[in-house]
C-alpha positions in Angstrom: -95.2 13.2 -12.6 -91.9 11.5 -12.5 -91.8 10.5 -15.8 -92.7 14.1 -17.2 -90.1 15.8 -15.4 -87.8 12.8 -16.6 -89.3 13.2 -20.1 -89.0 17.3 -20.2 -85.1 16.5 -19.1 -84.4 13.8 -21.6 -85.8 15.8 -24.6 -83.9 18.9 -23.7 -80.2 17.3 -23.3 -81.3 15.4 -26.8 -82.2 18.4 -29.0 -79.5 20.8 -27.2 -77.4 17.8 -27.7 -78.5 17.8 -31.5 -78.3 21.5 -32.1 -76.7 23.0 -29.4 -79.4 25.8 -29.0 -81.0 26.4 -25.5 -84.2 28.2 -26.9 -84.6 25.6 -29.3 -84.7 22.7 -27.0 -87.0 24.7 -24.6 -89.3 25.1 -27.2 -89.1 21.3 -28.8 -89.8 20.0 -25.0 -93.5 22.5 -24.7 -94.1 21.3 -28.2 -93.4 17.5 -27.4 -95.5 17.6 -24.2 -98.6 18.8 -26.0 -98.8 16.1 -28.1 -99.5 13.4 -25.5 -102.1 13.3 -22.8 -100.9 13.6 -19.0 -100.5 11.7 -17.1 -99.2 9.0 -18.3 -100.9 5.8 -17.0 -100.2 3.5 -20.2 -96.9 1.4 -21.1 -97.9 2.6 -24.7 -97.4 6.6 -23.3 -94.9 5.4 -20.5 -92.5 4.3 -23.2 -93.4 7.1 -26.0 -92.8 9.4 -23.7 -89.9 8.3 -21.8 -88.2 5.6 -23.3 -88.4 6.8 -27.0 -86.3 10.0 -26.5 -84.1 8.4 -24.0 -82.9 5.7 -26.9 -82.8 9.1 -29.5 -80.5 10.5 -26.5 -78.5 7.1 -26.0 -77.9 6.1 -29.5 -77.1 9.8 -30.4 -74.3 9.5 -27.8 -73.2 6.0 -29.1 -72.9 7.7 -32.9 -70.7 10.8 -31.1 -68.4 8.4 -28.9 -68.3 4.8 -29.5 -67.6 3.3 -26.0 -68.0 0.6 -24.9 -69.9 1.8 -21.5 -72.2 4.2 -23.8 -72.9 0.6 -25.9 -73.9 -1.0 -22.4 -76.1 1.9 -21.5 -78.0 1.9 -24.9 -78.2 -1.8 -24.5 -79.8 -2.3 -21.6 -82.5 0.3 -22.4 -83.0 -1.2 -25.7 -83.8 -4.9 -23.7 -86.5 -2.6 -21.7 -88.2 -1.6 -24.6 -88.3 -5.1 -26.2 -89.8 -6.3 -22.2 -92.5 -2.4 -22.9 -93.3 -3.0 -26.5 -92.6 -4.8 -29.1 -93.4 -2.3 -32.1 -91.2 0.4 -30.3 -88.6 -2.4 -30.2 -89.2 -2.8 -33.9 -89.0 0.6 -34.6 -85.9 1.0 -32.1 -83.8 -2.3 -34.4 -84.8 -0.4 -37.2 -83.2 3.0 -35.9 -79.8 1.0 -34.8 -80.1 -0.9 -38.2 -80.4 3.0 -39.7 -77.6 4.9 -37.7 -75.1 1.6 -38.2 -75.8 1.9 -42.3 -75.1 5.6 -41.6 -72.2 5.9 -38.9 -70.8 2.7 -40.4 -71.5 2.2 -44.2 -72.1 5.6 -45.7 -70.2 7.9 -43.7 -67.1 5.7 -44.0 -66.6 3.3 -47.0 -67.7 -0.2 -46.8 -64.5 -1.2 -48.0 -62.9 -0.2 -44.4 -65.8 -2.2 -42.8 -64.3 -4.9 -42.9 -60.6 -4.5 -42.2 -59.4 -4.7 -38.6 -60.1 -1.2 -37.8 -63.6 -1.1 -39.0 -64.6 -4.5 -37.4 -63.0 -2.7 -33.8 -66.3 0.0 -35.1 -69.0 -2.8 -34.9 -68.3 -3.9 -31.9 -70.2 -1.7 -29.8 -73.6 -2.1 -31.9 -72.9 -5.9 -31.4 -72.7 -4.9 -27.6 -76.1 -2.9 -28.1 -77.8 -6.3 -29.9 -76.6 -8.8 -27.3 -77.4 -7.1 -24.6 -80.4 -6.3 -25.6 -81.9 -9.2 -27.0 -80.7 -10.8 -23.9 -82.8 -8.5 -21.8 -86.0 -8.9 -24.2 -85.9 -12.2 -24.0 -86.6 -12.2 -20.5 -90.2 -11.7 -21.8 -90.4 -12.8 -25.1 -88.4 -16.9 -24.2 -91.7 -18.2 -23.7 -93.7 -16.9 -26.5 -91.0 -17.7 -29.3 -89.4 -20.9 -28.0 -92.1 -22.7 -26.4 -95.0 -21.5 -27.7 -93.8 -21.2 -31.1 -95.8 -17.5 -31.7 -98.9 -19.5 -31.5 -101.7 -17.7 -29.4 -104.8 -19.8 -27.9 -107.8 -20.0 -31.0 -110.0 -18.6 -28.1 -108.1 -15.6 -27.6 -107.9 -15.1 -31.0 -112.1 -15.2 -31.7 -112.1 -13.4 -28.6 -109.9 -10.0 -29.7 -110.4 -9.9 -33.4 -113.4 -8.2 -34.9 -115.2 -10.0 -37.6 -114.6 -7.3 -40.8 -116.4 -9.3 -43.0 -119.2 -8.7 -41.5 -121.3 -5.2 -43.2 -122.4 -4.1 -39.6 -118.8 -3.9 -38.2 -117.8 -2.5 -41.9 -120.0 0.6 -41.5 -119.6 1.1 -37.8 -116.0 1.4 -38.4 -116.6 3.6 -41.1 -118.5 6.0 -39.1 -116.1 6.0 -35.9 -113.1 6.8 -38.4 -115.0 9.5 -39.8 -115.9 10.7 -37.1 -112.9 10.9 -34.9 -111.0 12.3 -38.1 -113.7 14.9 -38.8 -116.1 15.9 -36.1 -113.8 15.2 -32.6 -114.9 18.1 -30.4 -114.5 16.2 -27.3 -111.2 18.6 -26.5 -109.6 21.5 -28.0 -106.6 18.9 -29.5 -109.4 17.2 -30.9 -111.1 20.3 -32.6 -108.1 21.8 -34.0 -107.1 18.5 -35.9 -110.4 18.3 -37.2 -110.6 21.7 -38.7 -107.5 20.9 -40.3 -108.7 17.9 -41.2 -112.0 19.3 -43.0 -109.6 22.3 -44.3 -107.4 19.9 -46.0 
């Protein structure tokens, strides 16, 4: 239950931060706790939960003040997502990679980008990378340096599904249908599929 209450107080100071409207973030956090299931017992929900809208928060606060202690902060939480997941640390580069373009290239002209002045901007994204990376590498050395991305052949036959096969082809099929269509195993479940089948 930690990480809900953490989660509620996260999302709040991020949309009040966003649209400085009380209501509105009261009604955003209801909203973004119906959406996941409780409690939270997986790394997938621990970090889309938590960790997500705490790196919105951070990297909101980086845009508005450009220190170098907010840089630190936003670094070492972007390093725990790369040690979570590693498609939430995609989609985390890809949202620094976004708000730099923004903050950095659009907002301001490239030309100033690189004069004195705007290289004394980069420096706290270059912060946020570093430390980062430095931290997700406490997990991810191994797999990219000595094992080269390469995964055992075994483990490989042992997780993959063969598709070719017509059996797995229609079974698939069938379980996408019907957990798009027909999921009345709760009433999340139900309402999506009558929207669903309502088009």
């Amino acid at each position: 239950y930690i990480i809900i209450i953490l989660s509620v107080i996260i999302m709040f100071l991020l949309i009040d931060g966003l649209f400085n409207n009380k209501i509105l973030a009261s009604i955003s956090v209801l909203l973004f706790l119906s959406a996941f299931d409780l409690p939270v017992i997986k790394y997938t929900d621990f970090v889309r939960i938590l960790l997500m809208p705490l790196f919105l928060l951070l990297l909101y606060n980086l845009m508005k003040n450009k220190s170098y202690i907010n840089a630190v902060f936003l670094g070492i939480l972007y390093g725990i997502i790369g040690i979570a997941h590693s498609i939430a640390f995609i989609a985390c580069s890809l949202l620094l990679l976004c708000a730099f373009v923004y903050q950095e290239a659009i907002r301001k002209s490239i030309k100033k980008l690189f004069r004195k002045d705007g290289i004394k901007e980069i420096i706290p994204y270059i912060i946020v990378l570093i430390i980062g990376v430095l931290i997700a590498l406490l997990w991810w050395y191994k797999p990219i340096f000595v094992y080269h991305g390469k995964t055992s052949t075994l483990y490989t036959y042992w997780t993959i599904q063969d598709f070719g096969s017509v059996t797995v082809q229609f079974k698939f099929l069938k379980d996408t249908i019907l957990s798009i269509f027909f999921n009345f195993t709760s009433i999340k479940g139900f309402i999506f599929s009558l929207f669903s089948i309502l088009g």
